[in-house]
Structures are given as structure tokens and as C-alpha cells.
C-alpha positions as CSV (number, residue, x, y, z in Angstrom):
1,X,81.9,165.5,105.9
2,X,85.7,165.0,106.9
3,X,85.6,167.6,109.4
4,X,82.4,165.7,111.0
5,X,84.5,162.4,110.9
6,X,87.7,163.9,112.7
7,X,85.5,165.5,115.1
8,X,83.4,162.0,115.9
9,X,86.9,160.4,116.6
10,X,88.6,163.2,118.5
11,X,86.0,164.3,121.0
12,X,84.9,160.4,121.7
13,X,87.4,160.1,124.3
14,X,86.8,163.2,125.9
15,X,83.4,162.8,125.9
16,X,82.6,160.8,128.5
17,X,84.7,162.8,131.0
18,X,83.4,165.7,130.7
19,X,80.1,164.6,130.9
20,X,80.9,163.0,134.0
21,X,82.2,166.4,135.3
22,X,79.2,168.2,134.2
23,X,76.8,166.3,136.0
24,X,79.0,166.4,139.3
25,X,76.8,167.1,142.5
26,X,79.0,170.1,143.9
27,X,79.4,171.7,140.1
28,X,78.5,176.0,139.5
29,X,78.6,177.1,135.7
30,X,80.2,180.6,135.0
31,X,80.9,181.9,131.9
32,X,84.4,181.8,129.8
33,X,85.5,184.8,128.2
34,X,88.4,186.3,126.1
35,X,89.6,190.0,126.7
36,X,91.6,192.0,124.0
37,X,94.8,193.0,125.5
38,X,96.4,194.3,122.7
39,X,96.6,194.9,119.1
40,X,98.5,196.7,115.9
41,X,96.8,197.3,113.4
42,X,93.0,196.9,112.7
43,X,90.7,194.2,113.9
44,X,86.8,193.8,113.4
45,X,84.6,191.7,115.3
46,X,81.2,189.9,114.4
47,X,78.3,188.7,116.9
48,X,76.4,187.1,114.3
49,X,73.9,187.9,110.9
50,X,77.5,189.1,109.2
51,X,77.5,192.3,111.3
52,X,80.8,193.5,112.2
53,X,81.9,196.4,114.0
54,X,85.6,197.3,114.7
55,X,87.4,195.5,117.4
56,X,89.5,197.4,120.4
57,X,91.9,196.7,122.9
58,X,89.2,196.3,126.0
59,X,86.6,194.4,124.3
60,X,85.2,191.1,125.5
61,X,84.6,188.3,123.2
62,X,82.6,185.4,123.8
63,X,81.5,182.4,122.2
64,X,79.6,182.6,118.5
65,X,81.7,185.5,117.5
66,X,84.4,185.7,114.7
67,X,87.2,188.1,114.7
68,X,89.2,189.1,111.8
69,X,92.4,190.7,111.6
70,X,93.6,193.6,109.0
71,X,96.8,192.9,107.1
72,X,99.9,193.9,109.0
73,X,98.1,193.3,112.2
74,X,97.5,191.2,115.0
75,X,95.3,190.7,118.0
76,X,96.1,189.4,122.0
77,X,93.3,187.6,123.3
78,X,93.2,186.2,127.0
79,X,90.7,183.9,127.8
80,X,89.9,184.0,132.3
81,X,87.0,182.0,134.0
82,X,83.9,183.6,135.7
83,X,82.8,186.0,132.8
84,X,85.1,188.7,134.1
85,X,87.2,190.8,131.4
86,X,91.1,190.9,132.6
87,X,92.0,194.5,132.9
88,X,95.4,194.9,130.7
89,X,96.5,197.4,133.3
90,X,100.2,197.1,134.8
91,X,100.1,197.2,138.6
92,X,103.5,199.5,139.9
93,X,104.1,198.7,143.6
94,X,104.0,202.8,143.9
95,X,100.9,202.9,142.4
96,X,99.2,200.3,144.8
97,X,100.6,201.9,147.6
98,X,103.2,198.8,148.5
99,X,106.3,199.3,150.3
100,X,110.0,198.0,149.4
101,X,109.3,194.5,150.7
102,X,106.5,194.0,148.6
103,X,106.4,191.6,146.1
104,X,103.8,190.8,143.2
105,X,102.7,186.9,141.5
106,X,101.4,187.3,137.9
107,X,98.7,185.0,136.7
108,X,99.6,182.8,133.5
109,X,96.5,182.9,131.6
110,X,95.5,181.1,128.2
111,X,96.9,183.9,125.5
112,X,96.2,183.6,121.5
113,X,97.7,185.8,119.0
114,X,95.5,185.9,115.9
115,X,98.3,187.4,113.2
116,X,97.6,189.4,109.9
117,X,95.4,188.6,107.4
118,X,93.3,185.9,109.7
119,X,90.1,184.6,110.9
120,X,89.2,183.0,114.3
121,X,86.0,181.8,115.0
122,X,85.0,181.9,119.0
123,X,83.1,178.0,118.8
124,X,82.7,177.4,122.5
125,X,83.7,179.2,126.2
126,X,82.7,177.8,128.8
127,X,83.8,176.6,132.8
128,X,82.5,174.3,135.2
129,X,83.4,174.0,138.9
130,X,83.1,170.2,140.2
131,X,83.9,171.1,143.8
132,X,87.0,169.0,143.1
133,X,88.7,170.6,140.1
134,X,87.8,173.2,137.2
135,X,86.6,172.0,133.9
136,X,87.2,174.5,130.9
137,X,86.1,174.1,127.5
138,X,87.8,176.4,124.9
139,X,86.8,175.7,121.1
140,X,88.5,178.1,118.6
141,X,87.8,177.7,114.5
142,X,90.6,179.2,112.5
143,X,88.9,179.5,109.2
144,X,92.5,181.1,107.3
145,X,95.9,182.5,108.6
146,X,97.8,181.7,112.0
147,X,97.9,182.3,115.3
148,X,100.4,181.9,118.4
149,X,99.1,179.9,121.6
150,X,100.2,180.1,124.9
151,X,98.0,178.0,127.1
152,X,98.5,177.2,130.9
153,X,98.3,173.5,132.2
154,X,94.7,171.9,132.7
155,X,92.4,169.7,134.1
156,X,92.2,166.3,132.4
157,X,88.5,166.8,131.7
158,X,89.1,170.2,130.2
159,X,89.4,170.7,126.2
160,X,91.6,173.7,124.3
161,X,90.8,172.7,120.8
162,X,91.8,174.7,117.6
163,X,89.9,173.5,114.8
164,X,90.9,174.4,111.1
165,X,89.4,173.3,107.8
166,X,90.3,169.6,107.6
167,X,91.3,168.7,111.0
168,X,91.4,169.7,114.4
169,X,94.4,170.0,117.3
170,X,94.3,169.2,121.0
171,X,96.1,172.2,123.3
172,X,97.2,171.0,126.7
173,X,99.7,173.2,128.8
174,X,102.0,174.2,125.1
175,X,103.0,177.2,123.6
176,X,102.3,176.7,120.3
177,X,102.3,178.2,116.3
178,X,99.2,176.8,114.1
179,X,98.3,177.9,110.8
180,X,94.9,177.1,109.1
181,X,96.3,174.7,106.5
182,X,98.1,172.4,108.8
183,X,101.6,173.4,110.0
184,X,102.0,173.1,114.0
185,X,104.7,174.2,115.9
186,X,105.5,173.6,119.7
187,X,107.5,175.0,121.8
188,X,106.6,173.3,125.3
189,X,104.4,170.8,125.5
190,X,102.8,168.2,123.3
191,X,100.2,169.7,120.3
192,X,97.9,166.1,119.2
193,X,96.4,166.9,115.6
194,X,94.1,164.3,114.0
195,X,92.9,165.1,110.4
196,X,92.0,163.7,107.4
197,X,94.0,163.5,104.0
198,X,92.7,164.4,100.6
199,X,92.6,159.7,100.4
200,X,92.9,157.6,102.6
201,X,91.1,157.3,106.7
202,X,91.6,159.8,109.3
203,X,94.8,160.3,111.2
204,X,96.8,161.6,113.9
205,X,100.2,162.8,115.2
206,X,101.6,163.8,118.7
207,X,103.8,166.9,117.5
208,X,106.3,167.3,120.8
209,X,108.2,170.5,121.8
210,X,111.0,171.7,119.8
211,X,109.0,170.4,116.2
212,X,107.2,171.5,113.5
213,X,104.6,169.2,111.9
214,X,103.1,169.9,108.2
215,X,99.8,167.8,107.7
216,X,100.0,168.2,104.2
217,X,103.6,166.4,103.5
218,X,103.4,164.2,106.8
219,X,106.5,165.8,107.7
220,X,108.2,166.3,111.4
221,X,111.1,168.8,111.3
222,X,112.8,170.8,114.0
223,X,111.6,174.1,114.1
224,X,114.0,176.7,112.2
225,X,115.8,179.5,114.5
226,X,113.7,182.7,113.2
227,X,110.2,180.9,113.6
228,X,111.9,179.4,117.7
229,X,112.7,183.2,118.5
230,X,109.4,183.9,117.8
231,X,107.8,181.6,120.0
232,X,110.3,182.4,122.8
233,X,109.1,185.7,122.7
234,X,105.0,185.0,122.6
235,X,105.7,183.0,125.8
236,X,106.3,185.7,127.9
237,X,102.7,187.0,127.0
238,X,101.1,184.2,129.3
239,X,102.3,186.6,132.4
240,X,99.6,188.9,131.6
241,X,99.9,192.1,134.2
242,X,97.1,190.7,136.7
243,X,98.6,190.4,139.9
244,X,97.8,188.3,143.0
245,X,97.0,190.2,145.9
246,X,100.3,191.8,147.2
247,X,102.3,189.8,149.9
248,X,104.5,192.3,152.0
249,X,107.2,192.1,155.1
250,X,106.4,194.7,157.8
251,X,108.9,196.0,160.2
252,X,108.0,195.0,163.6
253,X,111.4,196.6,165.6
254,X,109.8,198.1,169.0
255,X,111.8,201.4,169.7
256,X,111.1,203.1,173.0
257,X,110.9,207.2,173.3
258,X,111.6,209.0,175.9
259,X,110.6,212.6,177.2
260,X,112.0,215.4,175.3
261,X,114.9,216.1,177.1
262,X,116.1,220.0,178.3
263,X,119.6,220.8,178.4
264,X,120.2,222.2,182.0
265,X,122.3,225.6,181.0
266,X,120.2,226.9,178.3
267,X,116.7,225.4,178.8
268,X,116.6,224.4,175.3
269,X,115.2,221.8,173.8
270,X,117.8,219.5,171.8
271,X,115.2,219.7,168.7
272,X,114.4,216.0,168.7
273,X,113.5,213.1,170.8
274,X,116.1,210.3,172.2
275,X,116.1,206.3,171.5
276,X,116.5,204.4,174.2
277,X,118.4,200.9,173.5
């Protein structure tokens, strides 16, 4: 009943956008997914009727599943537009056959870390083109443990919403830490979580970068060193290796050859050809 009441208030506002986006004249559906890109440990995955199978790096995941990581474990899921898996393959400039001047633009992508001992329920993928803009919708349920965020700027009718047991958080362009009973921590960007208490009516709080928030004490703190370091480093996993197509500088110096030229005593070729300047 409380998690029906945070959702009535939270999604009110967003409602009316997105519905607006939806039924825009120019507008093409594709489908959302998320692509394991890497894990330690052991994951399994379920598709429904409590049949789970185990989960590899490679595997797409789409909405109405629920993953569940191993203890000692985690899993890297990257969530791309248009129903097509990302490929976690590192592009060399060798190995595309690119020359010295070429250079390479990684895509940020939306990146979540489920950690040991957790569970993440896929709720809703999807993507909408307006003709205008792209509208994403990206609902996540994490039933117990934590994960790490890292998700890219959006639309303002788009949604990244991590739900856990009594509340539910709004995700807009943050890296973030969340743990299913209530601690956030950001560092870029602005996390909004509304829940509701054990008494009293619903709230919510605006958790800004550099702070950790604990729903159950009401408590805003700076986030401690250990737990910062941490999140410095899962930031760099929004440059997943998919690259742009490859911009290069060819040389365009003209050079003019001449005939190959005999010396007149021996007849012999000099071996080579001459550049004339």
C-alpha cells in the first residue's frame, strides 16, 4: 500500500509528459535493452514462472526479468536504445585498420553495477522517438542489496527510476550508490527520493552531489573517502568501449616522379626514383 502511494505521487508529474510524447505525430517505438558487459563471480537470470538459468557476460536483458547476483560478485549492465546488445569489444586503431591520425569518441551509456548478494528486477525498458527528441523509460526494482549507477543526461520527458521496497528514486544525468533500504549516494548530479516512513505521510528529499542520504534516520552526510573512491572509479564505466565511427587526417602532399634516371658512364640505374620539388 505505501509503495502504491509513493508511486501515485512520484509519477503524477511525469505523467502527463510523457504521455504527451507518446502520442506525438512523428514518434517510432524501439525496444530498450541491457547488455552484460561484465561480471565476477556468478549471476543467474529469470524470465518469469521462477525459472532461472545462469547469467553471462553477452546476455541481453529485457524488461520482466530479475537478475540475482552470487555473494562476492557483481554484474555490469548497459542499457542502449533500438533493441541492439552493445558488443563489450575494445576497438584498437590497428585492429580497425586506422592510421596515426586517427582518433576514436566513446559513447557514455546508462551503466548499473548490481553488487554481491543482490536482486534487480528489470520493471520497464522502453524508447520512443518524437521526431524532436528521444523519450526513454528505464524502471529498475531493487528487491535487496546495492548497486552503482552511472546514467547519462536525458530528455525531460524520460524517467530512470530505481524503485526499492518502501520508496522509489528519480536518476537524471548522476552517478550514483543506492542500497535497497534507503541509503543514496551521489556523486554528480542530483538523486530525488520520495518514500514513506514507518508514521507519518509520504516524503521526499533532493540528495545533491558529494552527499549521502539515509531514509531511515533522515540524515544528509558528506560521503566518506573509501565509499567517494569508489564512485570515482564506477564513473569511468559510463565510457563503455563502443566507438563512433573513426574520424581521420589524410595526407594530401602532391609529390611529382620523374623517369628513372641512367647514369651516363655505367648505364645503371641509380636503384630508385627522384622527387622533384
Amino acid at each position: 500500500m505505501k509503495q502504491i502511494r509513493i508511486l501515485a505521487t512520484w509519477l503524477a508529474a511525469s505523467a502527463v509528459a510523457f504521455a504527451m510524447a507518446a502520442n506525438a505525430t512523428a514518434q517510432s517505438s524501439k525496444e530498450r535493452v541491457g547488455t552484460v558487459t561484465k561480471m565476477k563471480g556468478a549471476a543467474r537470470v529469470s524470465t518469469g514462472n521462477n525459472i532461472w538459468r545462469p547469467l553471462k557476460v553477452g546476455d541481453v536483458v529485457k524488461g520482466g526479468n530479475v537478475i540475482q547476483s552470487a555473494g562476492s560478485s557483481y554484474v555490469d549492465i548497459v542499457f542502449s536504445d533500438g533493441g541492439a546488445a552493445v558488443t563489450p569489444t575494445v576497438v584498437t586503431p590497428a585492429r580497425a585498420g586506422l592510421g596515426a591520425g586517427s582518433s576514436r569518441t566513446a559513447l557514455r551509456q546508462d551503466v548499473v553495477r548490481l553488487s554481491a548478494d543482490s536482486v534487480l528486477a528489470i520493471d520497464k525498458l522502453s524508447s520512443v522517438e518524437t521526431g524532436a527528441d528521444k523519450v526513454t523509460e528505464t524502471e529498475l526494482d531493487l528487491r535487496s542489496g546495492k548497486i552503482f549507477g552511472d546514467v547519462k543526461k536525458q530528455s525531460a520527458a524520460s524517467r530512470f527510476e530505481v524503485k526499492i521496497p518502501n520508496g522509489v528514486a528519480g536518476i537524471r544525468g548522476t552517478t550514483f550508490a543506492m542500497s535497497a533500504d534507503g541509503v543514496v549516494s551521489v556523486l554528480t548530479g542530483i538523486v530525488t527520493i520520495a518514500w514513506t516512513p514507518e508514521s507519518g505521510p509520504a516524503q521526499t528529499k533532493d540528495v545533491p552531489k558529494g552527499f549521502r542520504f539515509d531514509i531511515r534516520t533522515g540524515v544528509m552526510s558528506k560521503i566518506p573517502d573509501a565509499e567517494m573512491t569508489e564512485l570515482e572509479a564506477l564513473a569511468a564505466l559510463g565510457l563503455i568501449p563502443v566507438y563512433t565511427t573513426a574520424e581521420y587526417t589524410v595526407d594530401r602532399t602532391i609529390y611529382y616522379v620523374s623517369p628513372k634516371i641512367q647514369t651516363a658512364s655505367t648505364g645503371v640505374g641509380n636503384g630508385g626514383y627522384g622527387y622533384n620539388k
